[in-house]
C-alpha positions in Angstrom: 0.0 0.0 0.0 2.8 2.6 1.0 4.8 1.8 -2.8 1.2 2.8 -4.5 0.7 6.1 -2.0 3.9 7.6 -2.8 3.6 6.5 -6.8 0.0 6.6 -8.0 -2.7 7.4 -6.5 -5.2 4.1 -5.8 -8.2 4.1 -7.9 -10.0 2.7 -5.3 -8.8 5.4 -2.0 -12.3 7.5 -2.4 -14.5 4.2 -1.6 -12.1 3.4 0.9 -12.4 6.5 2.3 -16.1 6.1 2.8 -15.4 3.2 4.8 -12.8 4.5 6.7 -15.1 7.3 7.5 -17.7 4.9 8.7 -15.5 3.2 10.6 -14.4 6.3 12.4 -17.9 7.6 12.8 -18.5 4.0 14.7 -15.3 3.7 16.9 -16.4 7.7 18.1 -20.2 7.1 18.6 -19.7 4.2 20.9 -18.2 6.8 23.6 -21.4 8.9 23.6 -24.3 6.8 22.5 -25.2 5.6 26.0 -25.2 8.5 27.8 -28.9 8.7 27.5 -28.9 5.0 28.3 -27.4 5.2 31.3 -30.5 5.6 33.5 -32.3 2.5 32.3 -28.6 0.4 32.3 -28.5 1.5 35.8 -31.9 0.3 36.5 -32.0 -3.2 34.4 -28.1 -4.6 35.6 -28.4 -2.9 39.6 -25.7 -0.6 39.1 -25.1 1.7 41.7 -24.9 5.2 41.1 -20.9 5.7 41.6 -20.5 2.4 39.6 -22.7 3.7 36.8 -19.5 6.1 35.3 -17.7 2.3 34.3 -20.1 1.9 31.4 -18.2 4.8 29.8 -15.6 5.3 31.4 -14.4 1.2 30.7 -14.9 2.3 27.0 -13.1 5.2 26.9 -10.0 3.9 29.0 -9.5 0.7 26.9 -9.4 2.3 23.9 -7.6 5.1 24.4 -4.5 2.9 26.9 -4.1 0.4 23.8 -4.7 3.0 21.1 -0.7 2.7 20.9 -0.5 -1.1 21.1 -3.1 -1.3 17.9 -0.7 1.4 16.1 2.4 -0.6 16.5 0.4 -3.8 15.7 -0.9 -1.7 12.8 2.8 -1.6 11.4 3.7 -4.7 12.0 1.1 -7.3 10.6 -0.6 -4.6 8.3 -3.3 -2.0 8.1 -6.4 -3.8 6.3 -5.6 -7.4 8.7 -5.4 -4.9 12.4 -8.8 -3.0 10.7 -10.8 -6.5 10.1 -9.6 -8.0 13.5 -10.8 -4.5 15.2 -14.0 -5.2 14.1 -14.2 -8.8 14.7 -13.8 -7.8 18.5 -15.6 -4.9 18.3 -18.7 -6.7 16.9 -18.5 -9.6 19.4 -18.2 -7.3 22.2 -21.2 -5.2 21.1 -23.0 -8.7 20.9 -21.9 -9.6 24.8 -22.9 -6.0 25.9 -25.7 -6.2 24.2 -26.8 -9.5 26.1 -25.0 -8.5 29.8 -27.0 -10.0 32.3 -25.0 -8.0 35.3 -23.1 -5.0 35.7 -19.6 -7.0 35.0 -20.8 -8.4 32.1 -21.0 -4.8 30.7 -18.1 -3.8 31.7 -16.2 -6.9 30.4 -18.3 -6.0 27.4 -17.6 -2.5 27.2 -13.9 -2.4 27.7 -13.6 -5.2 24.5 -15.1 -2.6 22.6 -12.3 -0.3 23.3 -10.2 -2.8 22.4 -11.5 -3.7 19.5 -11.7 0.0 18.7 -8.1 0.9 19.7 -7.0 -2.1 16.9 -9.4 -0.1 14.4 -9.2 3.6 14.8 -5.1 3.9 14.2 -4.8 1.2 11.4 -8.3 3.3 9.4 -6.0 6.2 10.1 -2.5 5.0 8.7 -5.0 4.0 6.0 -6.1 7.3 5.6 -2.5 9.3 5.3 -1.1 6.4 2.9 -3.9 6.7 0.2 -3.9 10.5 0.1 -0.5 11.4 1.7 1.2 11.9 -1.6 -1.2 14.9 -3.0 -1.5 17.7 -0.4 -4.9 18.7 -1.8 -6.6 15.3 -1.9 -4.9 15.0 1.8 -6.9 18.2 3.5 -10.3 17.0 1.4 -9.9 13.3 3.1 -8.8 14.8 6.1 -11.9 16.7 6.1 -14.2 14.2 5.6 -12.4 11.9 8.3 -12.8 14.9 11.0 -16.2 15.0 10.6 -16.6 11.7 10.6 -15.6 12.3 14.7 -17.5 15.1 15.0 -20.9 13.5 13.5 -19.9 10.3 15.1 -19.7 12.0 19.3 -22.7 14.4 18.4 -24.8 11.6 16.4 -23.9 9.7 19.3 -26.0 11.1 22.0 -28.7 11.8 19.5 -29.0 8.0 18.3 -28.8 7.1 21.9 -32.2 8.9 22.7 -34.0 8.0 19.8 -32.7 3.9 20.4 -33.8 4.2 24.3 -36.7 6.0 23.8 -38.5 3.4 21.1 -36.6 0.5 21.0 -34.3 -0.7 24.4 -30.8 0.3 25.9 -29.3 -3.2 24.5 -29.8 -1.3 20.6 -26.9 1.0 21.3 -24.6 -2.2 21.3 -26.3 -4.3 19.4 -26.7 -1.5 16.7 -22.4 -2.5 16.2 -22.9 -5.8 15.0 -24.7 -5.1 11.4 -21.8 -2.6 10.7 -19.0 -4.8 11.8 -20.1 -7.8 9.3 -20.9 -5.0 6.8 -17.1 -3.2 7.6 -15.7 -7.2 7.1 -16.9 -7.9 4.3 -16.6 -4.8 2.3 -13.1 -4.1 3.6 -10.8 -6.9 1.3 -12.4 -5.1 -1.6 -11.7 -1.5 -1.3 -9.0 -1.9 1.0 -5.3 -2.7 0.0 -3.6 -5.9 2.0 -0.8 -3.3 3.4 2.7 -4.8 4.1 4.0 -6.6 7.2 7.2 -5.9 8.7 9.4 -7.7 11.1 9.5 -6.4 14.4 8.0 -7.1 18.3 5.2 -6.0 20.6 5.8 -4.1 23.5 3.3 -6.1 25.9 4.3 -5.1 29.1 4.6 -1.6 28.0 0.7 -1.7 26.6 -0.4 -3.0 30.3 1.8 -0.6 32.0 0.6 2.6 30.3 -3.5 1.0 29.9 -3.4 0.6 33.5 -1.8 4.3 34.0 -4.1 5.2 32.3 -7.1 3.4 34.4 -5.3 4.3 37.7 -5.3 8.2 37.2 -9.0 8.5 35.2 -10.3 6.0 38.4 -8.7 8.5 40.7 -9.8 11.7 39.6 -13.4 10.1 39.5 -13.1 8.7 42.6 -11.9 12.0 44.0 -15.5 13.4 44.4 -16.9 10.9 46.9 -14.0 9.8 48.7 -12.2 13.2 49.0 -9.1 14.9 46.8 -7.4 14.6 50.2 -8.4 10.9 51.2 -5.4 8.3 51.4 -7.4 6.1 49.0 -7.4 9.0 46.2 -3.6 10.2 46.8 -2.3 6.5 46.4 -4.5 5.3 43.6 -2.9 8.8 41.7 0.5 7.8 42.8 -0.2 4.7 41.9 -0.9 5.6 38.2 1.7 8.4 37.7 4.6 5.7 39.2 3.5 3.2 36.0 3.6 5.7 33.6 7.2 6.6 34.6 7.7 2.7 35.0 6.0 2.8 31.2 8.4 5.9 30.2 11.5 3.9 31.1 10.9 1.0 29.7 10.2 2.5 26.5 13.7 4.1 26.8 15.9 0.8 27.1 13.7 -1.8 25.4 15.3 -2.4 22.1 11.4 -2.7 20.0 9.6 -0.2 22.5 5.9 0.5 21.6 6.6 3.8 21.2 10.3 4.8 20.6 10.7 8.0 22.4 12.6 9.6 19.7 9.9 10.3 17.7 8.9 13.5 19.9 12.2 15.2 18.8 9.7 16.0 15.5 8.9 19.1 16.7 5.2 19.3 15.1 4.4 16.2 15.9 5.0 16.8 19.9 3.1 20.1 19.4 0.7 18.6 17.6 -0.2 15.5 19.7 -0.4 18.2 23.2 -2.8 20.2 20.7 -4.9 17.7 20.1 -5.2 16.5 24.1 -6.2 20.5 24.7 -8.7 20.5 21.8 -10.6 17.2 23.2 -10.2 18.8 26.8 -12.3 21.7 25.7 -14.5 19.7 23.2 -15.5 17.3 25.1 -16.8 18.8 28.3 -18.6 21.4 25.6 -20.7 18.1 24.4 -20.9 16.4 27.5 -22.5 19.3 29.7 -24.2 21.0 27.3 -26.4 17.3 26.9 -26.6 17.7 30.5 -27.5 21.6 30.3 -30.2 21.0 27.8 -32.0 18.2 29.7 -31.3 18.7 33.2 -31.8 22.5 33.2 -33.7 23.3 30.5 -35.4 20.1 30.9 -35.7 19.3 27.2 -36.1 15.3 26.7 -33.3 12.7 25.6 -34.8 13.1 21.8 -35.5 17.0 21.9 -31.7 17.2 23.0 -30.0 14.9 20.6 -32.1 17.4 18.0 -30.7 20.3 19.9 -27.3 18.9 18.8 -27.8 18.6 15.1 -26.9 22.5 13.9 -23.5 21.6 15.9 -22.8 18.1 13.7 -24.2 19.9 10.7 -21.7 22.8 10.9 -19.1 20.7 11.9 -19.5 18.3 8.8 -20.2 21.1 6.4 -17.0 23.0 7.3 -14.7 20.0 7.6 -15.1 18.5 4.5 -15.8 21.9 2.4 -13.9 24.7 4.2 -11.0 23.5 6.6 -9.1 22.0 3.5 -9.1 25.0 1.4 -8.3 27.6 4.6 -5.4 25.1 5.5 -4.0 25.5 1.9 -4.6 29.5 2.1 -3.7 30.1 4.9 -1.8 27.4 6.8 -1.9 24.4 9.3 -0.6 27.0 12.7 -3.3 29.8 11.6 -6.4 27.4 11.3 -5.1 25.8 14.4 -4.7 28.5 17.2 -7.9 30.3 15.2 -9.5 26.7 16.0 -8.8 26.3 19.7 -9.8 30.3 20.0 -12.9 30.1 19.3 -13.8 26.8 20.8 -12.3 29.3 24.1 -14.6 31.7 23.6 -17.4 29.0 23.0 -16.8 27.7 26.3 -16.8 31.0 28.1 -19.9 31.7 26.5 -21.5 29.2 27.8 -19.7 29.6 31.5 -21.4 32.9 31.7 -24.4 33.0 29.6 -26.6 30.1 30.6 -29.3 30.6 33.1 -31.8 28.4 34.4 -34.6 29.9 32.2 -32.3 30.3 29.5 -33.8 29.7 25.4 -32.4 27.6 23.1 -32.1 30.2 20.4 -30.1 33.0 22.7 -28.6 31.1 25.3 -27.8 27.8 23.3 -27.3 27.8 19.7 -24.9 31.0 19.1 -21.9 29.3 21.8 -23.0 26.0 20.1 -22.1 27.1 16.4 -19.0 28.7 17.3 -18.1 26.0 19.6 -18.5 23.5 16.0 -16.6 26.2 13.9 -13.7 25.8 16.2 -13.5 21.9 15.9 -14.1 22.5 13.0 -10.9 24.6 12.2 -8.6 23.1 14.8 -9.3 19.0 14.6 -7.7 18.8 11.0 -4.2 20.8 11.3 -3.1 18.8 14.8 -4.0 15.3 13.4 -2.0 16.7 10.4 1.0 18.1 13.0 0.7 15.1 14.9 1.1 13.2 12.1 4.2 14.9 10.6 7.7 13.8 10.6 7.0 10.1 11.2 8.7 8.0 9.6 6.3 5.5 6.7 7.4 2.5 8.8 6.5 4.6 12.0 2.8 5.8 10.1 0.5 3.2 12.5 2.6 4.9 15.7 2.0 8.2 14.9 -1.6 7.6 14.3 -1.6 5.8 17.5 -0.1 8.2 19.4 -2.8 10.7 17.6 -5.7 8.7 18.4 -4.3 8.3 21.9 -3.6 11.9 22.7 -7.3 13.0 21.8 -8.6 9.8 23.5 -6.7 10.2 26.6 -7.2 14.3 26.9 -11.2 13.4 26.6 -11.0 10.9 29.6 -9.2 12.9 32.2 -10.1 16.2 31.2 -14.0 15.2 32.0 -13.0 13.3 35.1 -11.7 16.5 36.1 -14.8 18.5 34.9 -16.7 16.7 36.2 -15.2 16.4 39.5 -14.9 20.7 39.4 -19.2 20.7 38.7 -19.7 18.2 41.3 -18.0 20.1 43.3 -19.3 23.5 42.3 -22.6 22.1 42.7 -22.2 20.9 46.4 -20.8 24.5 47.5 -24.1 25.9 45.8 -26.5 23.7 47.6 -24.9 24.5 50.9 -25.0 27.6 50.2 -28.3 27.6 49.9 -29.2 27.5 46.4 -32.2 25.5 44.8 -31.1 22.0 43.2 -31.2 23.1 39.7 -29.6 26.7 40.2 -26.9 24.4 41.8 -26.8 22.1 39.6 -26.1 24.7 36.8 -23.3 26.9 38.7 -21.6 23.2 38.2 -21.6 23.4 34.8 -20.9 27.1 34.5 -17.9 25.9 36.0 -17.3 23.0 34.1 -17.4 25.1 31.0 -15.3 27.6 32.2 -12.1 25.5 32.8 -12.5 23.9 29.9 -12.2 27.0 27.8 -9.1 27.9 29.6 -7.5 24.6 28.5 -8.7 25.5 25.0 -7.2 29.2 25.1 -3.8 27.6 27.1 -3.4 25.2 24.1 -3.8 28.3 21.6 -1.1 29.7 23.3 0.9 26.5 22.8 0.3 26.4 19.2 0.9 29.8 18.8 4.6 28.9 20.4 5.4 25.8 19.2 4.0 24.4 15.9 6.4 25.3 13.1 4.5 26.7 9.9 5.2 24.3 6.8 7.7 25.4 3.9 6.5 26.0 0.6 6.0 23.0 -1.1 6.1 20.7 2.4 3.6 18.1 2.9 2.1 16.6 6.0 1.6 13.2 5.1 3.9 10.6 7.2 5.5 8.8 3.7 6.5 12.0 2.5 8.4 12.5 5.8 
């Protein structure tokens, strides 16, 4: 496949794309479509109400802690073969969850979809930069189409999840996996090209020692709220994590085949651009997440009237990804669209820390933040996966994907632990205070939204500093690296 990227272009990379695209839009929407599920999970399988966060959270953690194992297997055995065994375990685990008879059936369930995700989203990525690599124009158009992909796929997410719970049952949001898996199987040996394999090792105890990092510190931070930031459990279960990830950071330094040779940050966009993408899905995600919660917790909309509430967001977000973002890249550069991105997504945010009241309209209070809060994404998701992307070498192109993938997974899952953790505890000070439940409830995610802009303006500033503009004539595609 990599001979054919940097020769001629493969007459068959635009059908690809499209499945590519879908498989993307898939391995995103399984982090948001139960949300509105949650309630009637909770009620079916006995969860308890702290336990309740593990039907997400075991998604979110899975995928994102192996994200780098399924890049480096990726390289090794070949795209197309990583992207078909993805989906083989992504469709069996959407089968169990979709049966779970307790809640750590789910779970079990839920983190095998991660895995099975983490196998598909960096080989579909590799994929992605390999067809269109070689042509810098055809690269920004596929790009574009792959970004909103995500975006559809987290915002489509929550609204699928309301119209599945509300008229058909909460085992549809897994179960809704398996036709597209068998499709994604079958249709992938013809569109997509065999890819080479390359001789080489996995890093296993590296992939457990940064998954479970990665588990320790999210587990933590969640924890944090009911047992106390200052509680011997919290402080050790933190230490806990940040000792593996050193553990993880040394090994990777004297293993002769690490899973991710640390060398590869000396590519100055590509560090840049990995810590741009973790501040773009700190800020995005918590802009989603309580805004769902905003809409039917304050405003009191339903499940289905929200998911609706979220469709001029996706729609913007699709229309300017796949029309606009390509050609303002090429006019005006990867660093300009980036730090332009992450600014408005800031001022999105802080629009919505300090302009939504309990009584607050859709129309005012709502969709104005919303749409510049999509135009943001919209500018900012393309150039760091393009900067995170850069420099690596074509036998490195599954690790830099990885390491993508991983960067926007793993700023998602700590930076709403922490949100989440500053509303609940914005929310308690209220209620002590005096304030009704829902004004309480609100000054939480005033809050929530408010920190979360910071981290969007912080990583403007960090754009601003440290992503180096192309030269004419440079590409950003890994093979021409």
């Amino acid at each position: 496949m990599m001979n054919k990227a940097l020769s001629q272009p493969d007459p068959r990379r635009w059908k690809a794309l499209v499945l590519l695209c879908l498989a993307n839009f898939m391995v995103i929407m399984d982090t948001s479509i139960i949300g509105v599920a949650l309630p009637a999970i909770k009620e079916a399988l006995g969860y308890s109400q702290a336990n309740l966060q593990w039907v997400f959270n075991a998604y979110v953690i899975f995928f994102g802690g192996l994200l780098l194992l399924g890049g480096r297997m990726s390289d090794l055995f070949g795209q197309r073969r990583m992207f078909m065994w993805g989906f083989a375990i992504l469709t069996l685990a959407s089968l169990l969850a979709g049966m779970a008879w307790n809640e750590e059936s789910l779970n079990i369930g839920r983190a095998m979809q991660g895995f099975g995700s983490a196998l598909i989203a960096p080989s579909a990525l590799t994929i992605v930069m390999l067809l269109f690599g070689s042509n810098p124009k055809e690269l920004g158009k596929a790009l574009g189409f792959w970004g909103a992909s995500a975006a559809a796929g987290g915002s489509a997410g929550v609204f699928l999840g309301g119209v599945i719970t509300e008229w058909l049952s909460w085992e549809w949001t897994f179960l809704i996996n398996i036709p597209v898996g068998i499709l994604a199987m079958l249709v992938a040996p013809a569109v997509l090209s065999k890819g080479e394999r390359r001789k080489g090792s996995i890093d296993v105890i590296g992939s457990i020692f940064v998954t479970a990092a990665l588990v320790l510190v999210v587990y933590g931070i969640v924890t944090a709220e009911h047992n106390g930031w200052g509680a011997p459990t919290t402080l050790w279960t933190l230490i806990s994590g940040a000792v593996l990830f050193i553990l993880f950071l040394i090994i990777q330094a004297v293993k002769k085949e690490p899973l991710v040779p640390l060398g590869i940050f000396k590519t100055r966009n590509l560090a840049a651009g990995n810590i741009a993408l973790i501040m773009l899905s700190a800020g995005w995600i918590p802009l989603w997440f309580f805004l769902n919660l905003y809409m039917q917790q304050v405003l009191k909309f339903s499940a289905l009237a929200g998911g609706f509430g979220l469709l001029p967001m996706t729609i913007l977000t699709a229309i300017c990804m796949m029309f606009i973002s390509g050609k303002l890249i090429g006019k005006f550069g990867v660093k300009a669209n980036l730090v332009i991105g992450l600014i408005a997504l800031g001022g999105s945010l802080l629009l919505f820390a300090t302009n939504t009241p309990v009584n607050g309209h859709f129309a005012i209070h709502v969709l104005p933040a919303a749409l510049l809060g999509a135009l943001g994404m919209s500018l900012a998701y393309i150039p760091a996966t393009m900067a995170a992307m850069s420099g690596a070498k074509p036998e490195e192109a599954g690790l830099a994907s990885g390491l993508a993938n991983t960067s926007y997974q793993i700023g998602s899952a700590i930076s709403l632990a922490i949100m989440a953790a500053i509303a609940a505890a914005s929310t308690a000070s209220a209620t002590h205070a005096g304030a009704d439940p829902v004004t309480a409830l609100n000054e939480g995610f005033q809050q929530a939204f408010l920190w979360s802009g910071i981290l969007a303006f912080a990583g403007a500033i960090l754009a601003i500093l440290f992503i180096r503009s192309p030269k004419p004539g440079e590409t950003s595609g890994p093979a021409a690296m």
